[in-house]
VEXKE-813144 format. One record per residue: chain; x negated, y, z negated of N, C-alpha, C, O, CB in turn; residue in one letter; residue number from 1. Coordinates in steps of 0.001 Angstrom, whole numbers, plus 524288, in hexadecimal, padded with zeros to 5 digits. Atoms other than C-alpha are relative to their C-alpha. Glycine has a CB too. Example, Ala and Ser with C-alpha at 12.3 -4.5 7.8 and 13.67 -1.06 7.14 Angstrom:
% VEXKE-813144
> A; 7FC86; 7FB5A; 80000; 7CFF4; 7EE6C; 7E188; 7FC7C; 804B0; 80000; 7F870; 8049D; 7FD67; 803E0; 8001B; 7FB22; A; 1
> A; 80334; 7FB5A; 8003C; 7CA9A; 7FBDC; 7E41C; 80302; 80442; 7FD26; 80105; 80896; 7FC7D; 7FE62; 801CE; 80587; S; 2
% end
This chain:
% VEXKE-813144
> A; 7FFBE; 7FC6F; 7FB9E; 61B30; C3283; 1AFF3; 80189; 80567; 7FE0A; 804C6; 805F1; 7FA86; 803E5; 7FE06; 80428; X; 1
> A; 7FDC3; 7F9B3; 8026A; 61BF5; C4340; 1AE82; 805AD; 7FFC5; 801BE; 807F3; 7FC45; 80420; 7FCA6; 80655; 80317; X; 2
> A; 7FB86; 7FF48; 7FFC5; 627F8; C48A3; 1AE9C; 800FA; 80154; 8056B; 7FD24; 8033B; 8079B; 8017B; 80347; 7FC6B; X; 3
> A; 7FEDD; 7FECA; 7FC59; 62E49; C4AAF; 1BA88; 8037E; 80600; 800F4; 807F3; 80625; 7FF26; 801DB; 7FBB3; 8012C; X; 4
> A; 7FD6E; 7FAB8; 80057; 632C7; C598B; 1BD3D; 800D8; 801B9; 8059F; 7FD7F; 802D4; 808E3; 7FC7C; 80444; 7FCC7; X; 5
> A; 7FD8C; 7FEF0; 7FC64; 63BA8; C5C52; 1C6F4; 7FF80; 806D9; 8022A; 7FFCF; 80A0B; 7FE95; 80502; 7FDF7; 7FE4A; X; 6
> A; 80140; 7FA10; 8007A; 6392A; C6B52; 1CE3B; 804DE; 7FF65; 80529; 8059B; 7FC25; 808A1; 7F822; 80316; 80124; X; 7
> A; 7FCA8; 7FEF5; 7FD54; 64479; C717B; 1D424; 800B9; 8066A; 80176; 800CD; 8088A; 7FD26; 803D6; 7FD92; 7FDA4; X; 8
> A; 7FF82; 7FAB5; 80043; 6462F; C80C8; 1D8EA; 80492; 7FEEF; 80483; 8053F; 7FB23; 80763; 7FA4A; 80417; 80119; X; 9
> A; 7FDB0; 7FF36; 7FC80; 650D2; C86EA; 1E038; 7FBA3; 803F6; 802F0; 7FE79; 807D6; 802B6; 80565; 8019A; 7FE85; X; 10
> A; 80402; 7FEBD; 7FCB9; 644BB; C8DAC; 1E876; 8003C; 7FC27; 803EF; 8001F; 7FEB7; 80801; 7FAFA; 80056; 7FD7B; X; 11
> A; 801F3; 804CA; 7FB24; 6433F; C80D8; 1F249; 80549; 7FE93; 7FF43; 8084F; 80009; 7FBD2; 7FA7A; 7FA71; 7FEF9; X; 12
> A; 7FA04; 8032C; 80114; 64F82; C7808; 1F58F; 80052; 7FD69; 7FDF9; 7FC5D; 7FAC7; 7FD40; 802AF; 7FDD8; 802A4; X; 13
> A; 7FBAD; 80346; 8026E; 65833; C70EA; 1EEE7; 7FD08; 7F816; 80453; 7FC2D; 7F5FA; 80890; 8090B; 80422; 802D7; X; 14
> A; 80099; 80564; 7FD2A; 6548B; C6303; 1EFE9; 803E6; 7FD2B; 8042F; 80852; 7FE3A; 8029E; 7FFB9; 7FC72; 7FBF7; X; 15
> A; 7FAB4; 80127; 7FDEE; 65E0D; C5C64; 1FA10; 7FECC; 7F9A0; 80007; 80042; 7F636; 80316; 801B2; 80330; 80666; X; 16
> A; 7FEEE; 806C3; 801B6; 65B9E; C4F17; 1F519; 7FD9E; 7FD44; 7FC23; 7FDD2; 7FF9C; 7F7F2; 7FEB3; 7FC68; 803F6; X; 17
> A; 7FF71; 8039D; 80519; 65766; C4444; 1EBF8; 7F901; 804A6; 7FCFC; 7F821; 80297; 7F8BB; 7FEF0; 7F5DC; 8021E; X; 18
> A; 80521; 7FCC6; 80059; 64A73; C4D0A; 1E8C5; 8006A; 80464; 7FB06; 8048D; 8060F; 7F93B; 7FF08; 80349; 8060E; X; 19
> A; 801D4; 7FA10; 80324; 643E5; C58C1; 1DEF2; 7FDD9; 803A5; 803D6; 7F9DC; 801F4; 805EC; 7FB04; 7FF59; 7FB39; X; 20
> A; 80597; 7FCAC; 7FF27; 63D6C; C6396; 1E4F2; 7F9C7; 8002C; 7FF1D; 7F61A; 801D6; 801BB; 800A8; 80352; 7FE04; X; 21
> A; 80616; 8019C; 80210; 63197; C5FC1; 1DD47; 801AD; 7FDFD; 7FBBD; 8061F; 7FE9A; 7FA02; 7FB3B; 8048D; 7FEE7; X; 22
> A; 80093; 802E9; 803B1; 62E54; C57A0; 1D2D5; 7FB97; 8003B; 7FDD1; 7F776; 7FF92; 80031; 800FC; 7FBFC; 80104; X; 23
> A; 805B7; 7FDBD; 80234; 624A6; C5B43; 1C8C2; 7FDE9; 7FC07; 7FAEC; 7FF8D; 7FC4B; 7F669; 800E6; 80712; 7FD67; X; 24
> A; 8026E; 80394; 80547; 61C38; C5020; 1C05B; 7FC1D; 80165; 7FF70; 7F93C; 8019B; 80348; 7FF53; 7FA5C; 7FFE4; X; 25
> A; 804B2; 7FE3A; 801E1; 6119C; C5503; 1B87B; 7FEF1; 8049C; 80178; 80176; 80851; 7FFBA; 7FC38; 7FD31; 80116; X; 26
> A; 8001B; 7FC7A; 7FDFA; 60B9D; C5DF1; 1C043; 800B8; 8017F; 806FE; 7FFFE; 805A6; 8094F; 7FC55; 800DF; 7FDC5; X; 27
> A; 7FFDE; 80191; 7FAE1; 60DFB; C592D; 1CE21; 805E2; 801C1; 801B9; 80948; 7FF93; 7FF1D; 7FEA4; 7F9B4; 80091; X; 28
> A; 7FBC2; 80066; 7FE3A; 619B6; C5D99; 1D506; 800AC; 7FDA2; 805F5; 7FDBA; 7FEFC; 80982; 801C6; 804A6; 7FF3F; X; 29
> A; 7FF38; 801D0; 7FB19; 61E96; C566B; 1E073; 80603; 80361; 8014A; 80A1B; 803B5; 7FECB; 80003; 7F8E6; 80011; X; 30
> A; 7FD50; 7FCD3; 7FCB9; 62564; C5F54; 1EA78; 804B7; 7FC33; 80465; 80379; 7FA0A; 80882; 7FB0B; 80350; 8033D; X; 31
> A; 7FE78; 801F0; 7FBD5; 6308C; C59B7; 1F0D2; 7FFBB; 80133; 806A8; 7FC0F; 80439; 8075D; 803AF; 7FFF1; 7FE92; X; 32
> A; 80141; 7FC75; 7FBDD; 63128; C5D61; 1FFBD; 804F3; 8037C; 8014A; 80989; 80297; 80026; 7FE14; 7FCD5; 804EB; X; 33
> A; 7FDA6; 7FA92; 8005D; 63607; C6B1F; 203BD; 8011C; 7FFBC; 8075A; 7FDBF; 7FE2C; 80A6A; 7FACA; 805DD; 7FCD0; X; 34
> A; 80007; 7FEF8; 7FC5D; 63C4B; C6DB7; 21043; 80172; 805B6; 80116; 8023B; 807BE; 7FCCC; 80222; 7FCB7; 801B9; X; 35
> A; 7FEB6; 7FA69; 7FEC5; 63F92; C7BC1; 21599; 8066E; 80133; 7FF0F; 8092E; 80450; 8017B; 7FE43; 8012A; 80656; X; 36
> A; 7FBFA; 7FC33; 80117; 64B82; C7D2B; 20F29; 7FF88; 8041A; 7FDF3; 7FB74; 8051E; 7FB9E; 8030A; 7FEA3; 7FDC3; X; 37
> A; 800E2; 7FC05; 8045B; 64EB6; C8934; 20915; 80298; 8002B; 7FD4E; 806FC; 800E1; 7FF22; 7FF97; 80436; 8008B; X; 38
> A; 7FEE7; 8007C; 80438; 65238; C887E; 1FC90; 80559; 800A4; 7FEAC; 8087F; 7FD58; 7FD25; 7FD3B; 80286; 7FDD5; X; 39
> A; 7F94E; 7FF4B; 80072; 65F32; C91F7; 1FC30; 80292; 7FDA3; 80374; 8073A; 7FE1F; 80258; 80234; 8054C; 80082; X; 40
> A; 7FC18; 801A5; 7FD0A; 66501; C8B03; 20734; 800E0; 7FAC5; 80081; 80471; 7F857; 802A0; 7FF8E; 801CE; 8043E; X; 41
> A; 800EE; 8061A; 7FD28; 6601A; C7DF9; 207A7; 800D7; 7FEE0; 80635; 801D7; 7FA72; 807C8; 80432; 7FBEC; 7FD56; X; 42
> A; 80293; 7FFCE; 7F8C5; 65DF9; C8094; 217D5; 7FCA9; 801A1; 80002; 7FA95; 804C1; 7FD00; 80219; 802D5; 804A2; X; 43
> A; 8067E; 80063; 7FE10; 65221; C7EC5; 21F86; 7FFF9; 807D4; 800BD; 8037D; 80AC3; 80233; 7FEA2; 7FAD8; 80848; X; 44
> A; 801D6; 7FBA9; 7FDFD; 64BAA; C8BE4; 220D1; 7FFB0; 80223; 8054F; 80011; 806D0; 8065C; 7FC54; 7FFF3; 7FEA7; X; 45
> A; 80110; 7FF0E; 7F9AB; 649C6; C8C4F; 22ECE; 7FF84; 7F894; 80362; 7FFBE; 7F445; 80142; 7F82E; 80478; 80086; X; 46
> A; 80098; 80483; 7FEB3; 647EE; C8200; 239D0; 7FA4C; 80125; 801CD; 7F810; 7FD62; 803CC; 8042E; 7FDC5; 803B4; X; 47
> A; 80497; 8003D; 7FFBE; 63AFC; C874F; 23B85; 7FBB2; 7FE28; 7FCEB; 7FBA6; 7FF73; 7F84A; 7FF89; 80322; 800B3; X; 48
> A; 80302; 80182; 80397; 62F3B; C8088; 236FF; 7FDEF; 802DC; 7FBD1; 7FFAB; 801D2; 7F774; 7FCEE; 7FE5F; 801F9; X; 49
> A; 801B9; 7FC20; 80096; 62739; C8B86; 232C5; 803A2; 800E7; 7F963; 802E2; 7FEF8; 7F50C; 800CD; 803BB; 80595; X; 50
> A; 7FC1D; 801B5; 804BF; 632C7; C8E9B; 22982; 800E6; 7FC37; 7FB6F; 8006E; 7FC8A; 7F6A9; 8033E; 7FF12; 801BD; X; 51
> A; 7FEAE; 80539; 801EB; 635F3; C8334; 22533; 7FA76; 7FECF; 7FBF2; 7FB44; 7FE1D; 7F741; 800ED; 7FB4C; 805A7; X; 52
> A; 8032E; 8007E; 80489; 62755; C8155; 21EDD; 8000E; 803AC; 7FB91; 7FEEB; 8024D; 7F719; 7FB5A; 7FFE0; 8018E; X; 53
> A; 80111; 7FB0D; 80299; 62755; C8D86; 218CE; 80487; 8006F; 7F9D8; 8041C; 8028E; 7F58C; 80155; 80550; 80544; X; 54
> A; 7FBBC; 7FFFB; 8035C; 634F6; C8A21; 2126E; 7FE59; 7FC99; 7FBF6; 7FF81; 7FDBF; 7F770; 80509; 7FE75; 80270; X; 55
> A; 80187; 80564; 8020C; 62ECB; C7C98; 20D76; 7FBA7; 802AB; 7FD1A; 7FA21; 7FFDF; 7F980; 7FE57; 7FAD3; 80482; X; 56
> A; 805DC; 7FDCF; 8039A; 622AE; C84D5; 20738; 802C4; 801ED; 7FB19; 801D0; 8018A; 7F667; 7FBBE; 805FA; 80331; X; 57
> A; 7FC64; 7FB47; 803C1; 62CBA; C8DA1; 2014C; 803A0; 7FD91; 7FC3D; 804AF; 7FF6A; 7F7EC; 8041A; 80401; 803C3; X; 58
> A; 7FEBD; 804CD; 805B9; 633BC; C816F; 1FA11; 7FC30; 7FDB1; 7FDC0; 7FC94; 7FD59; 7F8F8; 80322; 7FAD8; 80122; X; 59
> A; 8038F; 8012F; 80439; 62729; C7B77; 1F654; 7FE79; 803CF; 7FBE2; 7FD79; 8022C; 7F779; 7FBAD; 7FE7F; 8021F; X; 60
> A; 80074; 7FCA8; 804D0; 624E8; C87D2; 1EE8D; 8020A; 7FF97; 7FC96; 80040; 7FF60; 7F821; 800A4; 803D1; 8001A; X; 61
> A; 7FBCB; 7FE91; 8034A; 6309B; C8898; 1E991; 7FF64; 7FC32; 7FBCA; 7FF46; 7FC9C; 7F700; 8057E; 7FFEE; 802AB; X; 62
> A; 80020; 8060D; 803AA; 62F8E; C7B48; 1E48F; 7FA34; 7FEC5; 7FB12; 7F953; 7FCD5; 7F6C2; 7FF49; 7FA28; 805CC; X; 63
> A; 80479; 800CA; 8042C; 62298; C7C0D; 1E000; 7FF2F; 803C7; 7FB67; 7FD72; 80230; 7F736; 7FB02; 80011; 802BC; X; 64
> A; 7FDF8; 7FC17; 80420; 62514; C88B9; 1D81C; 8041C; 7FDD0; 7FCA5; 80438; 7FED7; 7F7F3; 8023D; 804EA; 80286; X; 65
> A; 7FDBC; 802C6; 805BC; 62EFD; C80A7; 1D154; 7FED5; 7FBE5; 7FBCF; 80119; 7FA35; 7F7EB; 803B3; 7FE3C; 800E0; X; 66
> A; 802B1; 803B2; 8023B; 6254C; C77B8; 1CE1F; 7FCA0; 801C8; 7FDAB; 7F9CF; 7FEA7; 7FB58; 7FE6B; 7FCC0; 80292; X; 67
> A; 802DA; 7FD39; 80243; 61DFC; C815B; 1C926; 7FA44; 80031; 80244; 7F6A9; 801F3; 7FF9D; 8007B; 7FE93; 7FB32; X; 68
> A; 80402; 7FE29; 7FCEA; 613AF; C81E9; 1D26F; 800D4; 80394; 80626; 80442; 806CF; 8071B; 7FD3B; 7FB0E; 800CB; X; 69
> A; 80098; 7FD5C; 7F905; 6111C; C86EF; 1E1D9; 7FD69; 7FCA5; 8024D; 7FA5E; 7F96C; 80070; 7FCA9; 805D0; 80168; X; 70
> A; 802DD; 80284; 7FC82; 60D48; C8207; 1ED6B; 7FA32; 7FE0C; 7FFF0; 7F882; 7F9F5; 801D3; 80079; 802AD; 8035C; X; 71
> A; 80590; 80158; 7FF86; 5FF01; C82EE; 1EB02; 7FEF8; 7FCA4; 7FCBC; 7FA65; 7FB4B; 7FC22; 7FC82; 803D7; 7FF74; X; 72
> A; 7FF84; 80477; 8027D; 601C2; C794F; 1E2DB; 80221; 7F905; 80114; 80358; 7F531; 7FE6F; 80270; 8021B; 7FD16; X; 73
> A; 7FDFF; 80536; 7FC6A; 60565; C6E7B; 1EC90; 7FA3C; 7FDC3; 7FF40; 7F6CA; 800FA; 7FE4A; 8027B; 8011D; 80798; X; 74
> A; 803B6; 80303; 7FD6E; 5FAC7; C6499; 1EEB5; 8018B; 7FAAE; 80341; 7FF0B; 7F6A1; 803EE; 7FC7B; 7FEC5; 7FC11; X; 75
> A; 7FE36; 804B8; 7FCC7; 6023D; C5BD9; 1F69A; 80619; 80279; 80286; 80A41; 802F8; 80028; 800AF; 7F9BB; 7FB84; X; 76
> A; 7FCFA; 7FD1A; 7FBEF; 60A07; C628E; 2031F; 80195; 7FA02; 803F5; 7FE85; 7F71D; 80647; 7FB83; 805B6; 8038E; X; 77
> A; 7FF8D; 803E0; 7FC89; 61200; C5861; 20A20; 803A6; 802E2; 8054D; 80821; 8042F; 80425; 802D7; 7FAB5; 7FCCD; X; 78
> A; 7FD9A; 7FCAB; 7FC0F; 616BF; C5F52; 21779; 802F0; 7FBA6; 80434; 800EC; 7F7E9; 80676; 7FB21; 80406; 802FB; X; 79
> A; 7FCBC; 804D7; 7FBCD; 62213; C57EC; 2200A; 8008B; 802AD; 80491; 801C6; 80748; 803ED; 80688; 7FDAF; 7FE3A; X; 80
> A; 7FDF4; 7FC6B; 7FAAF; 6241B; C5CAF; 22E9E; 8023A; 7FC7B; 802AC; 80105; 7F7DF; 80355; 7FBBD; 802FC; 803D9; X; 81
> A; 7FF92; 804F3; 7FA4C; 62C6E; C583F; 23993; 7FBCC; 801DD; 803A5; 7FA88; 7FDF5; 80626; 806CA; 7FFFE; 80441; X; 82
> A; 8032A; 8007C; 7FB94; 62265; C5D70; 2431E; 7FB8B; 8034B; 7FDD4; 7FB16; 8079D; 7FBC5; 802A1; 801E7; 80590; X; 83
> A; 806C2; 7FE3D; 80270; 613B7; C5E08; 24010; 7FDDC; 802FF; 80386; 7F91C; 803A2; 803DF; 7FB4C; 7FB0D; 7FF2B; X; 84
> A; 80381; 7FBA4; 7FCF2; 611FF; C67D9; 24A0F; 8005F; 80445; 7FD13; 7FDED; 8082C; 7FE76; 801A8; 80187; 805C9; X; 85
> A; 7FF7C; 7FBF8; 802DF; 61530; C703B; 240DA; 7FCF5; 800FD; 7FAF6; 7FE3C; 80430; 7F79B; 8048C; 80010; 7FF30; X; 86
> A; 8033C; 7FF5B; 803F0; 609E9; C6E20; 237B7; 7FC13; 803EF; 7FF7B; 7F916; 8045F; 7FBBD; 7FE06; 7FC2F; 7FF90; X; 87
> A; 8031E; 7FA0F; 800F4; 60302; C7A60; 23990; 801DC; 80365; 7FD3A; 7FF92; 8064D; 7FA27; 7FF34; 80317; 8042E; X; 88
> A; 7FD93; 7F9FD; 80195; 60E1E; C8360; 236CE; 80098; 7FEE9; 7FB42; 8014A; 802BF; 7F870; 80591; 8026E; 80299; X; 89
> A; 80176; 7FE58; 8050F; 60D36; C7C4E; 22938; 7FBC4; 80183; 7FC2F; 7FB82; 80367; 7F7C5; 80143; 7FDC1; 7FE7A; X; 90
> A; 803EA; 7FE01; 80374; 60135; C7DCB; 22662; 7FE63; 80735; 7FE62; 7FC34; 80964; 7FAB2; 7FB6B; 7FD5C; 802A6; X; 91
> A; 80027; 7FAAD; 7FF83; 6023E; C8C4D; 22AEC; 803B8; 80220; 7F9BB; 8025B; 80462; 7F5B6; 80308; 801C0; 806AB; X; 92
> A; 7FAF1; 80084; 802E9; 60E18; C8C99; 222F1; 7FDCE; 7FF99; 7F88E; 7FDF7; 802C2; 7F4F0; 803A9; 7F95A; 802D9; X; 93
> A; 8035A; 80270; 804DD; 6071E; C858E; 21705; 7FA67; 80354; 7FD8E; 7F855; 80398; 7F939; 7FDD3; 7F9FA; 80243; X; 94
> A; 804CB; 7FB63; 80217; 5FBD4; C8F54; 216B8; 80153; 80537; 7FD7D; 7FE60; 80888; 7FBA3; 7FCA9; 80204; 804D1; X; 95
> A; 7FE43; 7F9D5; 802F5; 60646; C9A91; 211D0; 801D8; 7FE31; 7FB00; 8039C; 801A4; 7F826; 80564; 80400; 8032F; X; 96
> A; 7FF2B; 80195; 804BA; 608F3; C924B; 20641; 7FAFE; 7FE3D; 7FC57; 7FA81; 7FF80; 7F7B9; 8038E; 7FC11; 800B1; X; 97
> A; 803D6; 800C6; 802C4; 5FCBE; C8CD5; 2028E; 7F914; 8009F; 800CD; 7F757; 80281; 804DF; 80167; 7FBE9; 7FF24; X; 98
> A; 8031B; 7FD34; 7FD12; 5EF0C; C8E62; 201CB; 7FC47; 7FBB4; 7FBA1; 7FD92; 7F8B5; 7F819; 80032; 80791; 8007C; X; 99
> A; 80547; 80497; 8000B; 5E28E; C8690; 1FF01; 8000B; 8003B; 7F7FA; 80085; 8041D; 7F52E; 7F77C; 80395; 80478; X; 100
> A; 7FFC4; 8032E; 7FDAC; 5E220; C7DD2; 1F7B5; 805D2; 7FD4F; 8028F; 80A18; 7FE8B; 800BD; 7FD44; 7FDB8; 7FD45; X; 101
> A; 7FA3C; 800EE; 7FD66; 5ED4A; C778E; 1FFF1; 7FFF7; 7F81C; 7FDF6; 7FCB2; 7F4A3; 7FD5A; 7FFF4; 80200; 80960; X; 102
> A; 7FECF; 805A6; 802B8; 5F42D; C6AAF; 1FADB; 7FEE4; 7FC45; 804F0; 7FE99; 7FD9F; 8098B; 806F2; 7FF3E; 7FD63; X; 103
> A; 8005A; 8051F; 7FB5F; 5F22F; C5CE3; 20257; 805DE; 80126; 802C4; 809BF; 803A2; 80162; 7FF88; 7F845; 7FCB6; X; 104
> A; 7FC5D; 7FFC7; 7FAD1; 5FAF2; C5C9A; 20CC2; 8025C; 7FB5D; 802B2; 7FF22; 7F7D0; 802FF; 7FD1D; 80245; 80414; X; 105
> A; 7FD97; 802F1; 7FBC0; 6038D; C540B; 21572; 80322; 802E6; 80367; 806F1; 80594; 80233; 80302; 7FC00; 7FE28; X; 106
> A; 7FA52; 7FE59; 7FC59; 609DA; C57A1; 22254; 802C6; 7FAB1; 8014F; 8002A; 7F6CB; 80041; 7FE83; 80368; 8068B; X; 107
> A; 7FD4F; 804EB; 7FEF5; 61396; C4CB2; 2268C; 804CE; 800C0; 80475; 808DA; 802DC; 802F3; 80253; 7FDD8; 7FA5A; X; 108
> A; 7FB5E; 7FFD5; 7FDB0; 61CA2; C4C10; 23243; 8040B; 7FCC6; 7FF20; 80367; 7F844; 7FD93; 7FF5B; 7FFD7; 8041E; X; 109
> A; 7FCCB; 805B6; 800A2; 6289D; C4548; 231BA; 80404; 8022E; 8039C; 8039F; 8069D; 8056D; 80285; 7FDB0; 7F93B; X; 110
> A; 7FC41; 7FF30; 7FEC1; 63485; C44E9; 237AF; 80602; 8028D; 80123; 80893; 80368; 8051C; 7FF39; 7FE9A; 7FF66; X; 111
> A; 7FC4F; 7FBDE; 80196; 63EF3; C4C40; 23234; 7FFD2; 7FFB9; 7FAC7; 7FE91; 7FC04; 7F7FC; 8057D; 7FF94; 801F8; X; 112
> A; 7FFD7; 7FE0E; 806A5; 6407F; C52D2; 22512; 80581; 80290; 7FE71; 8083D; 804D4; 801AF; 7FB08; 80525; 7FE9B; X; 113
> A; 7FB83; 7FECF; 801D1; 64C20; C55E1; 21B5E; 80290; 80632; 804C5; 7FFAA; 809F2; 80596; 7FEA3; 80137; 7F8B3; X; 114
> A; 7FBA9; 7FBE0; 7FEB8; 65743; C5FED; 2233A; 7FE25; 80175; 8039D; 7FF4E; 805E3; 80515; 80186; 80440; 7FCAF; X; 115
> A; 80275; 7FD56; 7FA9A; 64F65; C6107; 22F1D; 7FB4E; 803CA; 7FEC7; 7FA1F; 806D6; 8024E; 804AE; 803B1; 80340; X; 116
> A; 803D4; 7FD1A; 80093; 6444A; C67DF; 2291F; 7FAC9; 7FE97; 8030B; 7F9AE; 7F9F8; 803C5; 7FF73; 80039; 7FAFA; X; 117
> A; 80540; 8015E; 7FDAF; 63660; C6964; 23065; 7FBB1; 7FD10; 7FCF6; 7F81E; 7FA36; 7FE73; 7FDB7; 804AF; 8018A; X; 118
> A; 80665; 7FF0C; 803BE; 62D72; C6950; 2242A; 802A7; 7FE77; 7FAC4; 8066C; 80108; 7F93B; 7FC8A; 807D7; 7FF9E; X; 119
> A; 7FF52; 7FF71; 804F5; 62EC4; C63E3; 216F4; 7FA60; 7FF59; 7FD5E; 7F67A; 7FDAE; 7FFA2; 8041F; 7FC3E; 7FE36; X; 120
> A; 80565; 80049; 803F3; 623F7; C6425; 20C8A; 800D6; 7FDA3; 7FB5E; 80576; 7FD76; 7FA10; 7FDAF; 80556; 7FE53; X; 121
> A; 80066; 80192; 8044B; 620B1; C5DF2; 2001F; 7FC4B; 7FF88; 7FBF8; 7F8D7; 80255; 7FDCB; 80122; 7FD3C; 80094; X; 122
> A; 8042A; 7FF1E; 801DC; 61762; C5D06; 1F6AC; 7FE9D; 7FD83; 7F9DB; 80208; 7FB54; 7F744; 7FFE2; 80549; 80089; X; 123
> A; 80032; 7FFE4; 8062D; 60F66; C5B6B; 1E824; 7FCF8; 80510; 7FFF9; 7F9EE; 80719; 80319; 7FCDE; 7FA87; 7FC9A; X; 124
> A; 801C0; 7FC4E; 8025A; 60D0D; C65E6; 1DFC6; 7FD19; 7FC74; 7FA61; 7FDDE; 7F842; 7F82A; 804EB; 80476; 7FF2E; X; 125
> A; 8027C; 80011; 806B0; 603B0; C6744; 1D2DC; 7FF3B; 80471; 7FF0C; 7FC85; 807FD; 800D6; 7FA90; 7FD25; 7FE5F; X; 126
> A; 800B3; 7FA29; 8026B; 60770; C707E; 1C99A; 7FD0D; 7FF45; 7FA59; 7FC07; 8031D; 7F7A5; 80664; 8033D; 7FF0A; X; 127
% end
């Protein structure tokens, strides 16, 4: 098996549990998931949705710049919501980050997510 390479920045938060930020084998990084904290405070950005994705874009960067790539380097976007009425405002949302070609996709509702957040994301990268 490749080596396993752990990616960590103070750019995105601080893990708050058994987890990496990402994990990088070969050339594949797997993205843990990002919620709208912000980084210096470890608190939610806002209780607005809107927000809240924008914060979660703004740690996948972070994260993926420590992985030595960028976003356009996702091919596998896993998107969590508590309420899927709100799947427009990510795609709206999602069109100021990326741009054709765009990675496979999942939206997924669920129930509730870490600290009361609306939106978490996750993902693979290839760098």
């Amino acid at each position: 098996m490749a080596e396993k390479i752990i990616i960590a920045t103070d750019k995105a938060p601080q893990a708050i549990g058994t987890y990496s930020q990402a994990v990088k084998v070969g050339s594949t990084v797997y993205l843990s998931g990002q919620i709208p904290l912000n980084p210096e405070t470890m608190e939610m950005v806002s209780d607005e949705f809107d927000a809240q994705v924008v914060q979660v874009f703004e740690n996948l960067t972070a994260v993926c710049a420590a992985a030595g790539g960028s976003l356009s380097d996702i091919v596998k976007l896993n998107i969590f919501m508590t309420d899927l009425s709100n799947f427009a405002t990510v795609n709206e949302i999602m069109g100021r980050y990326f741009e054709q070609p765009y990675p496979a996709r999942a939206a997924i509702g669920v129930s509730q997510l870490p600290k009361g957040s609306l939106v978490e994301m996750d993902g693979v990268m290839e760098v």
